[in-house]
Backbone as CSV, one residue per row, in Angstrom:
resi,resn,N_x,N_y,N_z,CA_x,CA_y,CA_z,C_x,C_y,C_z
1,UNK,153.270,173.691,133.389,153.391,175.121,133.187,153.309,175.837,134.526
2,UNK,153.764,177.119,134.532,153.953,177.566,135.410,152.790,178.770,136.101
3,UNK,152.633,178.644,137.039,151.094,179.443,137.490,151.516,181.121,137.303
4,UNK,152.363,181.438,137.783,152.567,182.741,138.087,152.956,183.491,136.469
5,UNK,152.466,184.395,136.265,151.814,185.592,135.569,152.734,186.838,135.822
6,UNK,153.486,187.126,134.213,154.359,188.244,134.702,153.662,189.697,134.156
7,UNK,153.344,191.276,135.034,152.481,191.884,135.095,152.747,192.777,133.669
8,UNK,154.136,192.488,133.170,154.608,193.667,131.885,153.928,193.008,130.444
9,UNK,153.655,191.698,130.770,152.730,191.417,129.459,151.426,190.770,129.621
10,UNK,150.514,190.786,128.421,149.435,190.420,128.669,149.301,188.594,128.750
11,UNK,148.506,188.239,129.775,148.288,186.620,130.189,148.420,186.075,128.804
12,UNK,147.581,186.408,127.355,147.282,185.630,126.718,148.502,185.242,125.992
13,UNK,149.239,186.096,125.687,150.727,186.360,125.091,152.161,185.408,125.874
14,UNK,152.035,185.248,127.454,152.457,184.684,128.069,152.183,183.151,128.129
15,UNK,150.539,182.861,128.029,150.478,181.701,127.197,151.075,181.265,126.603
16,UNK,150.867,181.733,124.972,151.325,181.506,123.969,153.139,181.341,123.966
17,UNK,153.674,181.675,124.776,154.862,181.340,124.765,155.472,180.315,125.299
18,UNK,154.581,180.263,126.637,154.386,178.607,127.186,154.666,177.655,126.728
19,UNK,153.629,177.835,125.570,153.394,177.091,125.071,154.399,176.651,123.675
20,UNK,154.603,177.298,122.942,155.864,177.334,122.339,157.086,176.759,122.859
21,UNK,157.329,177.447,124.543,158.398,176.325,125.002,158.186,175.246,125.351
22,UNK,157.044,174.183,125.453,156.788,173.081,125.393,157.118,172.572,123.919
23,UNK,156.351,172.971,122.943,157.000,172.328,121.508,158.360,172.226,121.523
24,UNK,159.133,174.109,121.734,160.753,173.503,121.662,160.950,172.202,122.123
25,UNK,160.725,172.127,123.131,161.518,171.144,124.248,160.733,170.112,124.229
26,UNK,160.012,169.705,123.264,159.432,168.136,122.885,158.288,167.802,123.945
27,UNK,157.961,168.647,125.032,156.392,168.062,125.862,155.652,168.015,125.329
28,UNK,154.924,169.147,124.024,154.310,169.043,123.141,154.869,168.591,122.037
29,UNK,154.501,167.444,121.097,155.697,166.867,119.782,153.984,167.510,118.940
30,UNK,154.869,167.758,117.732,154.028,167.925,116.169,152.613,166.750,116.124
31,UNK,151.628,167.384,116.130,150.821,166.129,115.649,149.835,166.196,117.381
32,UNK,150.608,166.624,118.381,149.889,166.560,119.279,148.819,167.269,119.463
33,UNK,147.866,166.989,120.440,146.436,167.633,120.902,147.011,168.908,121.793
34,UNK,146.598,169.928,122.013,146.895,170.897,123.066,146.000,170.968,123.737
35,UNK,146.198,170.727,125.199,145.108,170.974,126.550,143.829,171.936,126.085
36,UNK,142.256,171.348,125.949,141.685,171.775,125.942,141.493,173.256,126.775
37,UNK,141.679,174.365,125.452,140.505,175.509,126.335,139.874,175.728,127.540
38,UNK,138.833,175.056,128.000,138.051,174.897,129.155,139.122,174.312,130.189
39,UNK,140.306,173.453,129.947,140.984,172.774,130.865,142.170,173.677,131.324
40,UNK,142.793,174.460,130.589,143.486,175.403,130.583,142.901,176.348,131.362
41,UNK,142.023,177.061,131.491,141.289,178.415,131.939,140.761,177.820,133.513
42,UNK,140.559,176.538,133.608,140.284,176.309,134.730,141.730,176.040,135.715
43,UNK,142.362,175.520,135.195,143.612,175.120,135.188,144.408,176.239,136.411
44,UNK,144.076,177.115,135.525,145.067,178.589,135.882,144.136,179.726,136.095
45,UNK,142.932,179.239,136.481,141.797,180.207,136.754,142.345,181.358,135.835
46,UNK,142.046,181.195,134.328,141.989,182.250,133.160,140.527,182.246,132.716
47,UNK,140.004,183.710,132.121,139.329,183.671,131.295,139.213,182.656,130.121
48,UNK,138.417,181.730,129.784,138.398,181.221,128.568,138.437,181.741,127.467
49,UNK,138.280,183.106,127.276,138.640,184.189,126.184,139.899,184.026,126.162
50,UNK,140.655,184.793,127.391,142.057,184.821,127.362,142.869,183.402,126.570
51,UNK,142.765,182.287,126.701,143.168,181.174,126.447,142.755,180.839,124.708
52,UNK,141.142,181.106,124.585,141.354,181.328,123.358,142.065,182.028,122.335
53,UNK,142.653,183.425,122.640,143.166,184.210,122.432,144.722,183.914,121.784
54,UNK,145.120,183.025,123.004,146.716,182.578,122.650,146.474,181.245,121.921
55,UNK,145.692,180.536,121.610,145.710,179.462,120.548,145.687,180.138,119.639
56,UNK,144.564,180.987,119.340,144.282,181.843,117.647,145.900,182.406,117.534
57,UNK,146.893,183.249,118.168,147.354,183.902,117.874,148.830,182.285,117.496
58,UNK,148.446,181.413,118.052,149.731,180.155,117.558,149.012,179.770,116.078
59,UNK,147.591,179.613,115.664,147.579,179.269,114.855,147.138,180.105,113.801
60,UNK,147.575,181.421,114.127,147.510,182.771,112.803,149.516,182.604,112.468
61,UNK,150.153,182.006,113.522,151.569,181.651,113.088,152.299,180.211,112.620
62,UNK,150.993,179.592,112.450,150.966,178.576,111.446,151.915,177.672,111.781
63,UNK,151.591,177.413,113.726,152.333,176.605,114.615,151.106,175.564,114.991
64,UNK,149.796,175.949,115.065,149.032,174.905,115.574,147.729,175.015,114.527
65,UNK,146.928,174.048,114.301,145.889,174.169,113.117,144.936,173.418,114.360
66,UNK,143.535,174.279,113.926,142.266,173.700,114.826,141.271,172.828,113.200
67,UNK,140.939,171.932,114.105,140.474,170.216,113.470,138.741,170.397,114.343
68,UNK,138.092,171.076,113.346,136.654,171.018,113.802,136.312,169.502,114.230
69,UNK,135.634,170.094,115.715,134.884,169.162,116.379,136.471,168.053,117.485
70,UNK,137.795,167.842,117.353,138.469,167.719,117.850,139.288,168.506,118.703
71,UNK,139.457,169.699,118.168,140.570,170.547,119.061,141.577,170.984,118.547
72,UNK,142.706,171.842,119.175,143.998,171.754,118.191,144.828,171.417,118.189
73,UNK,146.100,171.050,117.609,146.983,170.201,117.319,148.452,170.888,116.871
74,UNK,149.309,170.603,117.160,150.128,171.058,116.952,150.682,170.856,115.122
75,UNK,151.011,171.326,114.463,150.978,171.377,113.369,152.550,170.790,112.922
76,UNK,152.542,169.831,111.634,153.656,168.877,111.180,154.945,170.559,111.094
77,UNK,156.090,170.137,111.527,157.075,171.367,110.871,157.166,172.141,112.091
78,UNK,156.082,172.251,112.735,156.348,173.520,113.960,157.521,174.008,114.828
79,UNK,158.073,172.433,115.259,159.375,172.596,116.011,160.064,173.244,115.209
80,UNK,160.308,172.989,113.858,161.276,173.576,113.312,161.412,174.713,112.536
81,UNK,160.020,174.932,112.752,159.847,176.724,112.106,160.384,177.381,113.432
82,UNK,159.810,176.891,114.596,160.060,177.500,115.846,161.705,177.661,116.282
83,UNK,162.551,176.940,115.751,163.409,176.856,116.271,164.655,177.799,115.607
84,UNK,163.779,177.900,113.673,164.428,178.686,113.106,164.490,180.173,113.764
85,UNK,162.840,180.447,113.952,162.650,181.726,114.233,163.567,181.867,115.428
86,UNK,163.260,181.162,116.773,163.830,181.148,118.335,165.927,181.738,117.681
87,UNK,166.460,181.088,116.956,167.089,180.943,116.692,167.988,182.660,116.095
88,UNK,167.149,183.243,114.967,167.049,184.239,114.433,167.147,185.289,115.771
89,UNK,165.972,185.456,116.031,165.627,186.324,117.255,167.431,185.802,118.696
90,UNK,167.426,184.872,118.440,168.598,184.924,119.591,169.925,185.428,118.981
91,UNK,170.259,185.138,117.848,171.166,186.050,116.605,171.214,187.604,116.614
92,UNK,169.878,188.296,116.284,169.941,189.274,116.370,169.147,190.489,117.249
93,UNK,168.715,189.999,117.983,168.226,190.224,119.317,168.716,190.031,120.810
94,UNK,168.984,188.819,121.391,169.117,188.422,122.730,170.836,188.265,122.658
95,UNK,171.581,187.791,121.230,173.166,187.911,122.069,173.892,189.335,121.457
96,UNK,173.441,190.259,120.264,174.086,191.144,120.896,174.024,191.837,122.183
97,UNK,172.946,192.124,123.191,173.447,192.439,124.321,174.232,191.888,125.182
98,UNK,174.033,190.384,125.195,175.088,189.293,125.864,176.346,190.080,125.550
99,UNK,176.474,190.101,124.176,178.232,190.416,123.797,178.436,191.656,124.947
100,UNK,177.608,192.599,124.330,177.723,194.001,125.204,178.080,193.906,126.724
101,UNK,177.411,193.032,127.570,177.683,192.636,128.924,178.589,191.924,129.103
102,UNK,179.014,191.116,128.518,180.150,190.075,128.203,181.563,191.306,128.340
103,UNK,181.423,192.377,127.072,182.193,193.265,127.271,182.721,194.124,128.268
104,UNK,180.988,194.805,128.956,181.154,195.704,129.848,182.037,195.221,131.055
105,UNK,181.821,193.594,131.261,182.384,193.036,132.591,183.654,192.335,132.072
106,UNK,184.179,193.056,131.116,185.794,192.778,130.536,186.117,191.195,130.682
107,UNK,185.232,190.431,130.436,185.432,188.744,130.086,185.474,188.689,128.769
108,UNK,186.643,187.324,128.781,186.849,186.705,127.220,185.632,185.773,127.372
109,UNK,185.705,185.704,126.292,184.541,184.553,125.864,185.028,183.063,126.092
110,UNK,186.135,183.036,125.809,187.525,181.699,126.411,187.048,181.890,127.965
111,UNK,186.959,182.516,128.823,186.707,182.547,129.774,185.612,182.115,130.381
112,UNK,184.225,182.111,129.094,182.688,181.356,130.149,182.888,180.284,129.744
113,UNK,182.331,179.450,130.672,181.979,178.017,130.762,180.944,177.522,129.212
114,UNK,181.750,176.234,129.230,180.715,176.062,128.219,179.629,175.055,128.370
115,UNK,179.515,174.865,129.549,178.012,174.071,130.022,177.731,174.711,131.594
116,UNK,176.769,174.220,131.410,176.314,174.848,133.157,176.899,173.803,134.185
117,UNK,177.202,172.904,133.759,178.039,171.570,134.935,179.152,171.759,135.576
118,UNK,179.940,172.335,133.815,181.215,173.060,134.645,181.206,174.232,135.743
119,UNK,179.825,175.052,135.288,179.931,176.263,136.329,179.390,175.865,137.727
120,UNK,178.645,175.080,137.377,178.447,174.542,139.256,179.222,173.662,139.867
121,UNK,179.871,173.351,138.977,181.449,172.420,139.680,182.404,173.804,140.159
122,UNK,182.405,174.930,139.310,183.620,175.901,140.043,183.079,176.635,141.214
123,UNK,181.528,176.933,141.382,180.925,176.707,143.110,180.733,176.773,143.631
124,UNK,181.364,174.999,143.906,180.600,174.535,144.804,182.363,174.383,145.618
């Protein structure tokens, strides 16, 4: 994870998303332990509040379940609740503006690349 802290949202929230993009992307798989609390906060010199903060708020979204006396865990299904939601939110949130910019800068859509390989092959 990444140290640096962006100032428009709060640390604990920024966590929590972290962390989420680890599940997407399989560093964290379903079933797993999540970096102790205390290891986290030292980690990234956070409040241990703060850190608590963004677990409670993953597992009030019924992405991670805490296992008295073990810790918490990433919860069976998560990737794929996550991916529905990630998914939703990029539907109707994050690409209509794409389209909009897509528009404003008068490109076809035939026109972007459809992997990033091709675009660093045109360059270089």
């Amino acid at each position: 994870m990444s140290t640096q802290w962006n100032d428009s949202q709060p640390i604990y929230w920024q966590l929590k998303e972290r962390t989420i993009a680890m599940i997407l992307d399989g560093t964290l798989a379903e079933g797993d332990a999540l970096p102790s609390v205390r290891s986290v906060a030292s980690e990234f010199q956070l409040n241990p509040i703060t850190v608590s903060k963004s677990y409670q708020a993953l597992v009030d979204e019924g992405l991670v379940e805490k296992r008295r006396g073990l810790g918490m865990f990433v919860c069976e299904g998560a990737r794929a609740q996550l991916v529905k939601s990630e998914r939703d939110k990029f539907i109707h949130e994050e690409w209509p503006a794409m389209l909009n910019r897509i528009e404003q800068l008068g490109l076809d859509l035939d026109d972007l690349p459809r992997d990033v390989t091709s675009r660093e092959n045109e360059e270089t």
